[in-house]
Each structure stands twice: as structure tokens, then as C-alpha cells.
Backbone and ligand atoms as CSV (ligand in chain L), in Angstrom:
chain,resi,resn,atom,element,x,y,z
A,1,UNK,N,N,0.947,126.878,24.534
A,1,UNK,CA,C,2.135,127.441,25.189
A,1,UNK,C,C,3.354,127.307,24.265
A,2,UNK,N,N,4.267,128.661,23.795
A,2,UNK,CA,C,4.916,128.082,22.997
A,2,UNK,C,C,6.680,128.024,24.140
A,3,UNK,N,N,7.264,127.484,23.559
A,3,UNK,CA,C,8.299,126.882,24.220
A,3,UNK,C,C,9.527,127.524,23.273
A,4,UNK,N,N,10.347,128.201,24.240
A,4,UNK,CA,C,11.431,128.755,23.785
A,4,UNK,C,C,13.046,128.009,23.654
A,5,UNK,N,N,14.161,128.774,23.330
A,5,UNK,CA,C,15.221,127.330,23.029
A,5,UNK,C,C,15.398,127.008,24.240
A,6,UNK,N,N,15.664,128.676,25.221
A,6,UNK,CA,C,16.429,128.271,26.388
A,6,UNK,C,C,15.772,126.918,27.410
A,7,UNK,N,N,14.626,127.113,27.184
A,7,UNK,CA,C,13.633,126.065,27.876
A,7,UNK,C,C,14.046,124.773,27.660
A,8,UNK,N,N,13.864,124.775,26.024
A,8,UNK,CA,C,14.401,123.555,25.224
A,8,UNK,C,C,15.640,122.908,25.981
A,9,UNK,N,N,16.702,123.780,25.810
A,9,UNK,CA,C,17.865,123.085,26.072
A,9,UNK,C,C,17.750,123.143,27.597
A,10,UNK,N,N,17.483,123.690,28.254
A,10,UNK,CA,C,17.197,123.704,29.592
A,10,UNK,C,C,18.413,123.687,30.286
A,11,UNK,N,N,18.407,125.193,29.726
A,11,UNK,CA,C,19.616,126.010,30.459
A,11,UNK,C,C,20.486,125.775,32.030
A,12,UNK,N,N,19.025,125.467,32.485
A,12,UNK,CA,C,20.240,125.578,33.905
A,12,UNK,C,C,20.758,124.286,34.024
A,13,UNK,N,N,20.293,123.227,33.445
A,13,UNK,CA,C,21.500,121.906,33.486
A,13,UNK,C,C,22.698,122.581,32.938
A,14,UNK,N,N,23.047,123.111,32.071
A,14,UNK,CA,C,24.197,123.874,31.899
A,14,UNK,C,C,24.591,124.227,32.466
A,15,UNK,N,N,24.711,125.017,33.737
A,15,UNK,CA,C,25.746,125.472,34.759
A,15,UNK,C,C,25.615,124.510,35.818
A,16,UNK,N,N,25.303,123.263,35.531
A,16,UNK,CA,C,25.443,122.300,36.370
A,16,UNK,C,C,26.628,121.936,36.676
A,17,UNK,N,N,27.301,122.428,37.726
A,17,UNK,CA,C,28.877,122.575,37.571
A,17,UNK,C,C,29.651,121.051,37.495
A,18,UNK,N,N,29.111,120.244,38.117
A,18,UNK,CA,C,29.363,118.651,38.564
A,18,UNK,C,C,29.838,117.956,36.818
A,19,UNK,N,N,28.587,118.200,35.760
A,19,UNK,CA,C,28.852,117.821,34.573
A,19,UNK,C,C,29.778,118.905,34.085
A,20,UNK,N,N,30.040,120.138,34.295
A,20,UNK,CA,C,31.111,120.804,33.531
A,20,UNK,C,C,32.303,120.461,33.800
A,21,UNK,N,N,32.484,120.177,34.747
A,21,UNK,CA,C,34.046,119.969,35.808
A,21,UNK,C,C,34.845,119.306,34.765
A,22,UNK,N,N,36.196,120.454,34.616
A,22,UNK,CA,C,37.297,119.343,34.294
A,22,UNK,C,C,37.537,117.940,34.613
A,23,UNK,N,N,37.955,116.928,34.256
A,23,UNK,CA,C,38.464,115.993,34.836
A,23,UNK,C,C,39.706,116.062,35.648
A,24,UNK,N,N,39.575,115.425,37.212
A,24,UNK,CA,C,40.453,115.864,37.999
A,24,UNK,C,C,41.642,114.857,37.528
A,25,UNK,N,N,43.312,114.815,37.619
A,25,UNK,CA,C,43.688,113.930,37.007
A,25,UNK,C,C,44.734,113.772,38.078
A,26,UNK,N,N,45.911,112.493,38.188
A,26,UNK,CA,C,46.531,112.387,39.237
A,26,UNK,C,C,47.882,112.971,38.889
A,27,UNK,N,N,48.572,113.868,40.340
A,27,UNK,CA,C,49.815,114.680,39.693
A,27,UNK,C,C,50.535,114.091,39.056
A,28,UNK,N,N,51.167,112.680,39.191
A,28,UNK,CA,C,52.207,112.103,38.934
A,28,UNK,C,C,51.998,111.896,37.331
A,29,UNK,N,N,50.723,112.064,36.564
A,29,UNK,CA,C,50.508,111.806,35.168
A,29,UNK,C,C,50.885,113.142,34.829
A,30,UNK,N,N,50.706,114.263,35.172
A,30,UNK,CA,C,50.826,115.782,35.078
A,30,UNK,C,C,52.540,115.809,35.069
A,31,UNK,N,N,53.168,114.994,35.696
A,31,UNK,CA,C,54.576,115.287,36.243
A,31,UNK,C,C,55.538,114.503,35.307
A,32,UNK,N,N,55.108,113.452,34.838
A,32,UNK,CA,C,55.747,112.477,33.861
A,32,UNK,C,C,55.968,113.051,32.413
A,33,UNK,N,N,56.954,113.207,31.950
A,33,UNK,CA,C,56.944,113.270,30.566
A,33,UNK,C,C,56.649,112.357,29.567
A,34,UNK,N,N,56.139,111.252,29.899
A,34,UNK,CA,C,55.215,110.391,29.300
A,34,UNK,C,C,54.328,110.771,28.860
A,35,UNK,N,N,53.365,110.931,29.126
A,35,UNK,CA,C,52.327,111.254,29.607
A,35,UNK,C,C,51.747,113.078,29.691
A,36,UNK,N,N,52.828,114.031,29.963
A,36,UNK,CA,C,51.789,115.480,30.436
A,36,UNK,C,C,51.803,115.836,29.368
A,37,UNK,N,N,52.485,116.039,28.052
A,37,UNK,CA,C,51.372,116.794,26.912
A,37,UNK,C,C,50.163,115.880,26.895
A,38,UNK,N,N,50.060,114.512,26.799
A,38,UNK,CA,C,48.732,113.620,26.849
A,38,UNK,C,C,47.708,114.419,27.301
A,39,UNK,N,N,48.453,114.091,28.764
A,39,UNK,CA,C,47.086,114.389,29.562
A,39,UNK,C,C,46.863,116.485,29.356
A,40,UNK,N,N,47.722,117.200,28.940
A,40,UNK,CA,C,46.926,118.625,28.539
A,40,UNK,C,C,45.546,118.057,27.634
A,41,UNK,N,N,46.330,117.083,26.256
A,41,UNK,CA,C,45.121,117.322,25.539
A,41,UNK,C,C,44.071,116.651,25.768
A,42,UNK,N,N,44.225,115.584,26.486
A,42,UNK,CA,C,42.909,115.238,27.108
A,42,UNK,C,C,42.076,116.257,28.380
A,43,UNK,N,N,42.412,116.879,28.662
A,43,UNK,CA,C,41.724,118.081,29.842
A,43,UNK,C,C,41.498,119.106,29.298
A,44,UNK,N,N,42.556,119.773,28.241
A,44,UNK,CA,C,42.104,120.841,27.752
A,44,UNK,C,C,41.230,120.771,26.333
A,45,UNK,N,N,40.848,119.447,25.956
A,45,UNK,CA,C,41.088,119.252,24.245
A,45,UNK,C,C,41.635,120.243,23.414
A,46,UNK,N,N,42.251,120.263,23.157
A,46,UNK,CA,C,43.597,120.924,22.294
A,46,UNK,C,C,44.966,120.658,22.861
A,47,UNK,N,N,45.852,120.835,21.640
A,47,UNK,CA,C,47.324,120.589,21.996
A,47,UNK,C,C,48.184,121.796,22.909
A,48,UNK,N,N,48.901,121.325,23.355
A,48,UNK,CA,C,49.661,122.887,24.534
A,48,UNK,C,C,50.408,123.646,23.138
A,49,UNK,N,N,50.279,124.557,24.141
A,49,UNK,CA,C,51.008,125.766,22.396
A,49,UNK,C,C,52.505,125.572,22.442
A,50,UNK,N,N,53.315,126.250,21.376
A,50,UNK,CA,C,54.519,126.172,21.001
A,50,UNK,C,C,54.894,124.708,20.060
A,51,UNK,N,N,53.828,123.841,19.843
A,51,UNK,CA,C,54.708,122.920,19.593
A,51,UNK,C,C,53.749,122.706,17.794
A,52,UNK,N,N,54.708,122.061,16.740
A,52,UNK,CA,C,54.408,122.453,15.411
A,52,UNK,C,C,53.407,121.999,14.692
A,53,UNK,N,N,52.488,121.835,13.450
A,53,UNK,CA,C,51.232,121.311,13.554
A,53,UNK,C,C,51.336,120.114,13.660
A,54,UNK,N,N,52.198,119.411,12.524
A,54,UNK,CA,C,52.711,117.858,12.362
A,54,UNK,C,C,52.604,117.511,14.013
A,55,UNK,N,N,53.302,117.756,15.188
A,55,UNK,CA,C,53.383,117.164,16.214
A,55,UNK,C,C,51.974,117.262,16.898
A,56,UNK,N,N,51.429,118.604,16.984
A,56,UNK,CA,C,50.277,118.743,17.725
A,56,UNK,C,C,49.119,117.714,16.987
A,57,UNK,N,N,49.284,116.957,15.461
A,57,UNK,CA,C,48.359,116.728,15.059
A,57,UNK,C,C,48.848,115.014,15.426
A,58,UNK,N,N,49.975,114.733,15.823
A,58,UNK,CA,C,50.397,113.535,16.289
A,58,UNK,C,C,49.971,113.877,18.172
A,59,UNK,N,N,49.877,114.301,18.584
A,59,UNK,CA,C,49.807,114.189,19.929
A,59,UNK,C,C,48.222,113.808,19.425
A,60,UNK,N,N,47.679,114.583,19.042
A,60,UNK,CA,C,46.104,114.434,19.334
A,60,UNK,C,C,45.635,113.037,18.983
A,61,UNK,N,N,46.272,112.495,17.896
A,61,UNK,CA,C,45.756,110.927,17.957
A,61,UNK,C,C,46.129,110.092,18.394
A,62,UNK,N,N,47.833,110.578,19.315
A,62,UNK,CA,C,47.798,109.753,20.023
A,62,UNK,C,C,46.909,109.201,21.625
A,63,UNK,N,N,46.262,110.808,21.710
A,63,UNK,CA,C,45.658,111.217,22.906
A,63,UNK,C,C,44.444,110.266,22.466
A,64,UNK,N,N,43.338,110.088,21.507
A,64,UNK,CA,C,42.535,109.448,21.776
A,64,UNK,C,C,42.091,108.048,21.783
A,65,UNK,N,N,43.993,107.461,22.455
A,65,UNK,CA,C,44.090,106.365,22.733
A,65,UNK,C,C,44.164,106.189,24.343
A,66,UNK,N,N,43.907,107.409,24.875
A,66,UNK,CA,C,44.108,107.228,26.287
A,66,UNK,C,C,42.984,107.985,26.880
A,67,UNK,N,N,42.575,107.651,27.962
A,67,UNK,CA,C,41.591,108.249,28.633
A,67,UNK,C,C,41.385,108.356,30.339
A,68,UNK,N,N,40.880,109.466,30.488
A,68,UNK,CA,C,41.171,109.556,32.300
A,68,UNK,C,C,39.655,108.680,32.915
A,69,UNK,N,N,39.896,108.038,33.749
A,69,UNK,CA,C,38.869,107.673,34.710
A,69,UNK,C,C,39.489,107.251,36.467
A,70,UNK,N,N,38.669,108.445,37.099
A,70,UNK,CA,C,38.711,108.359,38.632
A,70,UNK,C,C,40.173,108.967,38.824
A,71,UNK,N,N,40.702,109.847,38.046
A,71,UNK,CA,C,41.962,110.405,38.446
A,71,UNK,C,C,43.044,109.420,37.757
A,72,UNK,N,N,42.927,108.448,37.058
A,72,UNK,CA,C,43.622,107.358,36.971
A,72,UNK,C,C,44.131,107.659,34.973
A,73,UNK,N,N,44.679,107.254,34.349
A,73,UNK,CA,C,44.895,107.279,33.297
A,73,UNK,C,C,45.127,106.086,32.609
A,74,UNK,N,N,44.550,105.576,31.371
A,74,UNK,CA,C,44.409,104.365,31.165
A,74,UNK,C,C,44.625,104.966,29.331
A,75,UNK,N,N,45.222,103.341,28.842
A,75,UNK,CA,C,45.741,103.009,27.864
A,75,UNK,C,C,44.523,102.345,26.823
A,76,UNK,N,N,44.070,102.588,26.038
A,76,UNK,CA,C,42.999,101.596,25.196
A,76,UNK,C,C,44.042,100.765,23.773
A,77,UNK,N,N,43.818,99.505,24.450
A,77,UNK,CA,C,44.644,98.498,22.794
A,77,UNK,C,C,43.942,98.308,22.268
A,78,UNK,N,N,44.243,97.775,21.106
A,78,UNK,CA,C,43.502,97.685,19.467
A,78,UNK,C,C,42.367,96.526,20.309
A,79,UNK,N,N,41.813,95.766,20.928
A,79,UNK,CA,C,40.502,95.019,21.511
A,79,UNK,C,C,40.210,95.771,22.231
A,80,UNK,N,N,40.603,97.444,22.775
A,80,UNK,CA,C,39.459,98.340,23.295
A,80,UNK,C,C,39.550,97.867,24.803
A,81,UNK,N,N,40.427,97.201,25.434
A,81,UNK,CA,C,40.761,97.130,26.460
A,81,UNK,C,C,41.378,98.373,27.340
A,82,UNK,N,N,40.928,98.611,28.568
A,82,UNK,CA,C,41.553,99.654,29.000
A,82,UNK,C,C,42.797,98.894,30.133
A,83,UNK,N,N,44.157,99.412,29.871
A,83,UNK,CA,C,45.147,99.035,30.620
A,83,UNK,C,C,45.327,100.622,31.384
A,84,UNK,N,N,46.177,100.106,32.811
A,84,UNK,CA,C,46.751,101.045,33.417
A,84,UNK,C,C,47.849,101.642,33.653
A,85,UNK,N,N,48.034,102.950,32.947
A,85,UNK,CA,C,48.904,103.554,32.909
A,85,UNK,C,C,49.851,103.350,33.906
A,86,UNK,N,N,51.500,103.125,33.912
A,86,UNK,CA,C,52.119,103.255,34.999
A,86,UNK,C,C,53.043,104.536,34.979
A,87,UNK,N,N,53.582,105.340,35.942
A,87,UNK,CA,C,54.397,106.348,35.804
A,87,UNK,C,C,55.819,105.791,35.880
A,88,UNK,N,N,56.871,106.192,35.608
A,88,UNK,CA,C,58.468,105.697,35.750
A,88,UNK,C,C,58.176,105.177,37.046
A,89,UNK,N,N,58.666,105.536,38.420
A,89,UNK,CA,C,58.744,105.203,39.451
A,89,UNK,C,C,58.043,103.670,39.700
A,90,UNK,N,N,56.921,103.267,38.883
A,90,UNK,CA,C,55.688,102.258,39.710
A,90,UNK,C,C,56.480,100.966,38.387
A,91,UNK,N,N,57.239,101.148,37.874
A,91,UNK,CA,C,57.537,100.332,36.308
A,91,UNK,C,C,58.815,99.114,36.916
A,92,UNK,N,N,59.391,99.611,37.772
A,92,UNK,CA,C,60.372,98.942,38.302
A,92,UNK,C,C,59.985,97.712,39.486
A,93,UNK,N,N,58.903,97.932,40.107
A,93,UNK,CA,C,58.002,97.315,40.870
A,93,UNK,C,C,57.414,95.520,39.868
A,94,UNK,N,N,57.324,96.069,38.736
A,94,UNK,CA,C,56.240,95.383,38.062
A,94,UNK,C,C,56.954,94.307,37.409
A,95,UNK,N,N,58.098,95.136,36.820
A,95,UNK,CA,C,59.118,94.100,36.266
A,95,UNK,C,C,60.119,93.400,36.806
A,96,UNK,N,N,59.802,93.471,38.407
A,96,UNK,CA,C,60.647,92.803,38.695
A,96,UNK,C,C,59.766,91.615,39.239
A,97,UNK,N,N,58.692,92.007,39.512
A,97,UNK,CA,C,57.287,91.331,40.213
A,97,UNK,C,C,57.090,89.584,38.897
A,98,UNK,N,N,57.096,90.332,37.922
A,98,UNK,CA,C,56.120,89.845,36.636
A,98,UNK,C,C,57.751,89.061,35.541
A,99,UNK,N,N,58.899,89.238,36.203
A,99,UNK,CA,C,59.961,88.450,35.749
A,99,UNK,C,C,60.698,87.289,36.763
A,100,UNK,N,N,60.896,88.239,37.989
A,100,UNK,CA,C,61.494,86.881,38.995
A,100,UNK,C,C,60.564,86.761,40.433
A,101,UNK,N,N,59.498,87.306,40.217
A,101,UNK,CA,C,58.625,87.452,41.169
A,101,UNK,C,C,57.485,86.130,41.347
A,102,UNK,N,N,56.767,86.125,42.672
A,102,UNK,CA,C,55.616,85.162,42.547
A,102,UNK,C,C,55.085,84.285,40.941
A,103,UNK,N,N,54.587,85.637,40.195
A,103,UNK,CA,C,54.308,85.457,39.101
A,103,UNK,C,C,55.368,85.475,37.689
A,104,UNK,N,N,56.375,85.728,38.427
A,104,UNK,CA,C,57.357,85.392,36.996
A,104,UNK,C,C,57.768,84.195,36.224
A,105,UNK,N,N,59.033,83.655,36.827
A,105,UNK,CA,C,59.479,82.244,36.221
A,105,UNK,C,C,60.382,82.730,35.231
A,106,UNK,N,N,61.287,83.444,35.141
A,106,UNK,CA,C,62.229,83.919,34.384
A,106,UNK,C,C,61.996,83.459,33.058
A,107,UNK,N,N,60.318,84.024,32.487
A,107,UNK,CA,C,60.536,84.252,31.277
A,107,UNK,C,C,61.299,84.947,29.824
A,108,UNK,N,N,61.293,83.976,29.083
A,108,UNK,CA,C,61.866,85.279,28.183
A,108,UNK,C,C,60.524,86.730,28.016
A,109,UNK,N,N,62.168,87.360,27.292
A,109,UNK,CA,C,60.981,88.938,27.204
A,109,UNK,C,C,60.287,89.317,26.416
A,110,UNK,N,N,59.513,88.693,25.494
A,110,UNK,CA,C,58.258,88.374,25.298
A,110,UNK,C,C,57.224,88.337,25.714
A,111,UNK,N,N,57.454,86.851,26.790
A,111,UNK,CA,C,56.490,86.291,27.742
A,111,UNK,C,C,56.324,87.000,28.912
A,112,UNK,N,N,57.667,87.324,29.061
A,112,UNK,CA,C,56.914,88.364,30.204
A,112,UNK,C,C,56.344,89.938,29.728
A,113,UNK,N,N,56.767,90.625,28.799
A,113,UNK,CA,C,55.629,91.759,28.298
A,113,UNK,C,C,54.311,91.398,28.022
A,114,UNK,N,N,54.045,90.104,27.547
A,114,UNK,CA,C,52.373,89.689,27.223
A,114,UNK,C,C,52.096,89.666,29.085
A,115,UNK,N,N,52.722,89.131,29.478
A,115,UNK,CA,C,52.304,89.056,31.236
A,115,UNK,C,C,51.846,90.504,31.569
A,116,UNK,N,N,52.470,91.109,31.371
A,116,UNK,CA,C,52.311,92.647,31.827
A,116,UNK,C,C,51.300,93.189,31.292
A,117,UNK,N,N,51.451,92.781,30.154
A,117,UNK,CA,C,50.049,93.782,29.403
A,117,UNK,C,C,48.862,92.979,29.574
A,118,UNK,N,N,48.641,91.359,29.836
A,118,UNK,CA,C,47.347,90.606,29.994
A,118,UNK,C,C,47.337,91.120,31.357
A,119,UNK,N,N,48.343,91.278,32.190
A,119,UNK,CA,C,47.435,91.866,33.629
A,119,UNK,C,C,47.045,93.568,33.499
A,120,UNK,N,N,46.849,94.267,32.666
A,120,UNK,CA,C,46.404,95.611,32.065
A,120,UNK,C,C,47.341,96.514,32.545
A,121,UNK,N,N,48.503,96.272,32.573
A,121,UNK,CA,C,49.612,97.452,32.640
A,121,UNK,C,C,50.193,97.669,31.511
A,122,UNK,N,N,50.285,98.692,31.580
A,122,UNK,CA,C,51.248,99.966,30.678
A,122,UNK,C,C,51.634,101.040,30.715
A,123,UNK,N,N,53.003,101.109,29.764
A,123,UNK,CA,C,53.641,102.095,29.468
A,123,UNK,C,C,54.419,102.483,28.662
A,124,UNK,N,N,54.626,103.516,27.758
A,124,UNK,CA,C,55.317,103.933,26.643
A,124,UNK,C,C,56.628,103.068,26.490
A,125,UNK,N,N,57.396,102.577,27.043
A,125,UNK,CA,C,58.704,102.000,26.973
A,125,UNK,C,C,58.709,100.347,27.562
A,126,UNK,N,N,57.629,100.491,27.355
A,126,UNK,CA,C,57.249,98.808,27.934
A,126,UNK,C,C,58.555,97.819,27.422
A,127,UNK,N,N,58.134,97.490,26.263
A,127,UNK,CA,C,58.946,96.492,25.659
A,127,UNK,C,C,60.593,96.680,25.442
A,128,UNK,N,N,60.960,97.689,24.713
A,128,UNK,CA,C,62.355,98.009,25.286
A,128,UNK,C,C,62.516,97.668,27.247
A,129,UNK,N,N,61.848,97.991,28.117
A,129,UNK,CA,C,62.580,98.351,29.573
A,129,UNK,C,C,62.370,96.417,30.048
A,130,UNK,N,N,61.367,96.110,29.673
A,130,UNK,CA,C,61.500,94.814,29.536
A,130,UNK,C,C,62.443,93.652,28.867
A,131,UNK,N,N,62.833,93.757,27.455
A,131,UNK,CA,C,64.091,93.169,27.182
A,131,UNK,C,C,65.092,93.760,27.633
A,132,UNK,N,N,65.100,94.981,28.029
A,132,UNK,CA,C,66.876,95.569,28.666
A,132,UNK,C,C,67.040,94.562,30.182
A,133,UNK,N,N,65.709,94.348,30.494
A,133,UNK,CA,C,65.642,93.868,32.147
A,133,UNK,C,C,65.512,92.627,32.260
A,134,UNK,N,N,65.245,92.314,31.091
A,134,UNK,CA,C,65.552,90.198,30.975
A,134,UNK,C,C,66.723,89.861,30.678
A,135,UNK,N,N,67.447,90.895,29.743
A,135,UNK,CA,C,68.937,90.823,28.977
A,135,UNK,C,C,69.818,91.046,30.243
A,136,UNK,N,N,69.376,91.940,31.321
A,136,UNK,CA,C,70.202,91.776,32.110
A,136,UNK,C,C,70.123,90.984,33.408
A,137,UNK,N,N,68.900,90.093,33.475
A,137,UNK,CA,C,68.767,89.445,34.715
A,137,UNK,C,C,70.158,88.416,35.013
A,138,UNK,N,N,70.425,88.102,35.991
A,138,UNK,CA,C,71.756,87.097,36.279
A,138,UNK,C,C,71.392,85.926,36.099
A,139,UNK,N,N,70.166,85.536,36.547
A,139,UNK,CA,C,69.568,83.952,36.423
A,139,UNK,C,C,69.221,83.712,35.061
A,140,UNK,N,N,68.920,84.521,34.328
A,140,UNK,CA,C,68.655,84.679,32.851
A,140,UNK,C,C,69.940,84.167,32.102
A,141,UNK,N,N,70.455,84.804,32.307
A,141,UNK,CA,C,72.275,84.478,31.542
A,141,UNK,C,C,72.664,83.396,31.928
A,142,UNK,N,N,72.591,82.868,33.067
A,142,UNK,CA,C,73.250,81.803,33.617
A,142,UNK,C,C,72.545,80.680,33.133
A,143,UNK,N,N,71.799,80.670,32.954
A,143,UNK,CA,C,70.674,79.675,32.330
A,143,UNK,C,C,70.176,79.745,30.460
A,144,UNK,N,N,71.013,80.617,30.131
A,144,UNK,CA,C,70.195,81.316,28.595
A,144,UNK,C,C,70.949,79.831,27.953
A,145,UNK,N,N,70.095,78.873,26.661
A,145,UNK,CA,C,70.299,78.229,25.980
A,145,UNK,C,C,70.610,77.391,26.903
A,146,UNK,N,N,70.224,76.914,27.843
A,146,UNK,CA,C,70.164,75.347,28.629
A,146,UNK,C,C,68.949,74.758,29.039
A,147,UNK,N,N,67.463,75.529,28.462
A,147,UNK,CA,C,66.309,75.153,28.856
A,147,UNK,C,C,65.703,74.028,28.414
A,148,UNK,N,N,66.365,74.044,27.390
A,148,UNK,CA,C,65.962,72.536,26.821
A,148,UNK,C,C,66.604,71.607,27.036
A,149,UNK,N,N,66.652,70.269,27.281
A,149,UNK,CA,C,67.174,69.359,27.571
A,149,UNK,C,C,67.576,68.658,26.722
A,150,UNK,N,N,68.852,68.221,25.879
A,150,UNK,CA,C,68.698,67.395,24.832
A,150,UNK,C,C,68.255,66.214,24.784
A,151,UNK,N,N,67.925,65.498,23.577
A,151,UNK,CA,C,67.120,64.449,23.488
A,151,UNK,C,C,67.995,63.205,23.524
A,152,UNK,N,N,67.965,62.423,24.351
A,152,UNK,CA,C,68.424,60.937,24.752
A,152,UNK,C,C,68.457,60.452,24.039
A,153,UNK,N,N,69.569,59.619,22.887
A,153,UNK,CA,C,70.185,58.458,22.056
A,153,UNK,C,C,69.401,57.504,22.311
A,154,UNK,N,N,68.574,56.738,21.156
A,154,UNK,CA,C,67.806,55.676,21.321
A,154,UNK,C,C,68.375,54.256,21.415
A,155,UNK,N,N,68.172,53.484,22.954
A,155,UNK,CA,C,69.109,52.242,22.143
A,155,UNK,C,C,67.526,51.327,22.161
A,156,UNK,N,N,68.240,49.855,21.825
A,156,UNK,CA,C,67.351,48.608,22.135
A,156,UNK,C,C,67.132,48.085,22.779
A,157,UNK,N,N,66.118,47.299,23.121
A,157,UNK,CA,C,66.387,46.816,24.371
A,157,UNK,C,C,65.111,45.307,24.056
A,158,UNK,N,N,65.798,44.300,24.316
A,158,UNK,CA,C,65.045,42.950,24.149
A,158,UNK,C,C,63.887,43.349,25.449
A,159,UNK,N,N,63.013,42.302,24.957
A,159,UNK,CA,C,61.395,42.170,25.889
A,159,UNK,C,C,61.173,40.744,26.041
A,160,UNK,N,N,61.203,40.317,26.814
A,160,UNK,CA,C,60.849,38.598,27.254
A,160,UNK,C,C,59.924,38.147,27.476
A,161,UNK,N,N,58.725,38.758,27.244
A,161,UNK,CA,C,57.573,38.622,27.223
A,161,UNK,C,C,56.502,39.860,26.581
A,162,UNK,N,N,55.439,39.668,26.100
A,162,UNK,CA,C,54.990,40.673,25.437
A,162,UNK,C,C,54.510,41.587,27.085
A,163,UNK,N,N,53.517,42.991,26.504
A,163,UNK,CA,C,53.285,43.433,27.759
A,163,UNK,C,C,51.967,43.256,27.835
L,1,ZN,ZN,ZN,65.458,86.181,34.732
């Protein structure tokens, strides 16, 4: 029996529409200027038109640092970790959560961006919106350069018996 390509490749998994399907993605990534040339070139692979090669050839690598799963959009860091994208609106929540919140402790802004990103959030303006938002906390200032305690003058002191 000889066996033809279409057989081979076995055509009708191909119009298996389930594996063709775009990836469905969530509006608010579509709506963000963060994020919506991204997510074109991740849905459409290719860059949206009008824009020049230099940029389209910078969008694209920046795109295959990000990837959609379950509608969701996620960040991959240099250990291949996937973090979760946040949109503007959800960023204000986090930093206020992850600076004077349960989990904060009015770190400096440093400590609290590693906070943010070890709990897998992200976003393009991370670190800037984070020092603008430690630089301006009130408890921050009021307290900046008094965390340490200075160190107590040593005196002597006789012992009347050993210990
Ligand atoms: Zn603070």
C-alpha cells in the first residue's frame, strides 16, 4: 500500500480548529500601551505595520520574552521564570500592599522591588514606580537615616567576683 503525503501529514488534524485557534488574550493587555504592540506580535507573529524596521526588529525580541497562557500574559526573567504581567490600574494595589502593607515593613526600594518580583509580578516601569513610591512614602521620610541605632560608648565596669 503506498502512502501518500496528505495521509502522511494527516491532513485533517490540520483543520483541527482547537490547535489552530489564536490565542485568546485578556482585553486589558490589548488596551495597555505596555503591552498591545507585545501582545499583536505575539498573536499575530509579526510586528503591527507602520512602525520602522529597527523598532519592529526591537519589538520582536522583546516579544519573545513574554508569553500568553490562559488569557493571562506573563514576563520570562533571565532564570526562565514566568512572572505576571500587571496592567497600570492592578500596579497601585501591589505597591502599596508589598511597601506598607501586611507584607511590607517600609522597605527601602530595592527591597521592596525584589519583593515584587520574588512574588512573580511585573511590569515595564517597575523599578522607577517603586522608588518614586518609597521616595514619597511619609513614614519613609520621617524615619529615612534613623534606622540604625548608634553604637553605645564603652565604659568599665569592675567585677567582684569572676562569673
Ligand atoms: Zn514607607
Amino acid at each position: 500500500m503506498i502512502e501518500t503525503n496528505f495521509q502522511a501529514l494527516d491532513i485533517n488534524e490540520l483543520d483541527n480548529e482547537e490547535e489552530m485557534a489564536t490565542p485568546q488574550i485578556n482585553q486589558a493587555f490589548l488596551q495597555s500601551p505596555w503591552y498591545a504592540d507585545l501582545c499583536f506580535v505575539l498573536l499575530n507573529l509579526q510586528a503591527p505595520p507602520g512602525l520602522s524596521r529597527t523598532k519592529k526588529r526591537f519589538l520582536k525580541m522583546k516579544a519573545s520574552k513574554f508569553c500568553i497562557i490562559d488569557s493571562s500574559l506573563f514576563w520570562k526573567n533571565h532564570e526562565g521564570i514566568l512572572l505576571n504581567c500587571l496592567t497600570l490600574d492592578e500596579t497601585d494595589d501591589v505597591l502599596k500592599e508589598f511597601h506598607a502593607g501586611d507584607c511590607g515593613g517600609h522597605l527601602y526600594w530595592k527591597s521592596t522591588a525584589d519583593k515584587i518580583l520574588r512574588a512573580r509580578f511585573y511590569w515595564p516601569s517597575l523599578f522607577t514606580d517603586v522608588k518614586k513610591f518609597v521616595m514619597s512614602c511619609h513614614k519613609c521620610q520621617i524615619f529615612e537615616g534613623k534606622r540604625k541605632l548608634l553604637p553605645l560608648p564603652l565604659k568599665h565596669f569592675s567585677t567582684e567576683r569572676p562569673f
